[in-house]
C-alpha positions in Angstrom: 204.2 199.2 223.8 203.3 201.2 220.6 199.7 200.7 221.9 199.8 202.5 225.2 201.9 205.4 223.6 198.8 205.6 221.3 196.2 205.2 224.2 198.7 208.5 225.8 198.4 210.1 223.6 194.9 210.0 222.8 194.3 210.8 226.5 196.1 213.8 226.4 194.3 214.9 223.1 191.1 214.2 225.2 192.1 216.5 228.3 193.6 219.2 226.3 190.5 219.3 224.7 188.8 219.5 227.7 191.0 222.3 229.5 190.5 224.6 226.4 186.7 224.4 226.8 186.7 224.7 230.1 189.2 228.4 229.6 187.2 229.3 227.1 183.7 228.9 229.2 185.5 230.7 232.0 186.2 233.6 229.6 182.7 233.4 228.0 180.4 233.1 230.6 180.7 235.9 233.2 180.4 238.4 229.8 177.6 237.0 228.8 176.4 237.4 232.1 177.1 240.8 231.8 175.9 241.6 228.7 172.3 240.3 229.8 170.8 243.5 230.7 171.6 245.3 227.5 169.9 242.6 225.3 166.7 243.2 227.1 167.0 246.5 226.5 168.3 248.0 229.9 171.2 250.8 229.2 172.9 250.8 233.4 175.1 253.3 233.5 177.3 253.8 236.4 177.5 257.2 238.3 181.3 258.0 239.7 181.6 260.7 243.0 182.3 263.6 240.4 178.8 263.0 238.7 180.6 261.7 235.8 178.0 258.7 234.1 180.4 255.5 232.1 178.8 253.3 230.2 180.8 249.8 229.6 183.6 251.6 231.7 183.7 254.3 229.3 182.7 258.0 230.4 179.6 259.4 228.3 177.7 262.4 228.0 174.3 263.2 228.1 174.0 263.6 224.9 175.5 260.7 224.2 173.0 258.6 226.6 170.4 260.4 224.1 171.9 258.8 220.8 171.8 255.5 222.3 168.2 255.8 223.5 167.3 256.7 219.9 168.9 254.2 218.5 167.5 251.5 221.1 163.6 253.1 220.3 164.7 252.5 216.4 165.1 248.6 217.1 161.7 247.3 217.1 162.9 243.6 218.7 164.2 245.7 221.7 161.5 247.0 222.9 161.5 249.9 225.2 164.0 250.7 226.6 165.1 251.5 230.4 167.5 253.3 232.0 169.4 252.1 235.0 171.5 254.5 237.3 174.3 252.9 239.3 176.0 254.7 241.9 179.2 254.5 243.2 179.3 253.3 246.8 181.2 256.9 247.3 178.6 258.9 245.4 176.6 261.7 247.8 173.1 261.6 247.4 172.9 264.9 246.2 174.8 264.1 242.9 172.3 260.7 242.7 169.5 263.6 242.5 170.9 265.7 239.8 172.1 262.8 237.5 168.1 261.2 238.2 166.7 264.1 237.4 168.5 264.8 234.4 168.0 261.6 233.0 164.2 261.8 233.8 163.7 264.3 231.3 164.8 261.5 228.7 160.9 260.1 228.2 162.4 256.4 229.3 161.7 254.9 232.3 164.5 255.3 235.2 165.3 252.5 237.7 168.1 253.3 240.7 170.2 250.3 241.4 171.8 251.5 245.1 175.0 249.8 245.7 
């Protein structure tokens, strides 16, 4: 009898093991997935109906988007680096124009990801 207790609880060792690297993949994995762009060097910032551009779901300036680009160019395993504008399904295409063109005067190349 003290055997199978043993064999239990060895089994459950075995599947807790399991379900915490299974969570833990879960949790992992869709960042990484996320975080993809950035390590080849593409900055995507998102563009909200007010014209307001967020970065990581954080609202930043233009002169903010400038620092980072600087920063990016200083990083010689980076590359150059690209810009990519994502609009909000909500955004009018006039305020698509004005962030573009803004950003256009950076010097970096510009891609528009259209939702």
């Amino acid at each position: 009898m003290n055997r199978w207790s043993q064999l239990d609880a060895m089994g459950l060792a075995v599947v807790s093991t399991g379900l915490a690297v299974i969570t833990t993949a879960l949790v992992v994995v869709p960042q990484r997935i996320a975080q993809r762009p950035a390590q080849r060097g593409v900055l995507a910032l998102n563009l909200d109906p007010t014209g307001q551009l967020r970065l990581w779901n954080r609202r930043v300036r233009a002169q903010e988007v400038a620092e980072l680009l600087a920063d990016s160019k200083d990083q010689p395993q980076k590359g150059q680096a690209v810009l990519r504008l994502i609009p909000d399904p909500a955004v009018p295409w006039g305020v698509v124009r004005q962030a573009a063109a803004a950003l256009e005067t950076s010097g970096v190349p510009l891609e528009l990801q259209l939702p």
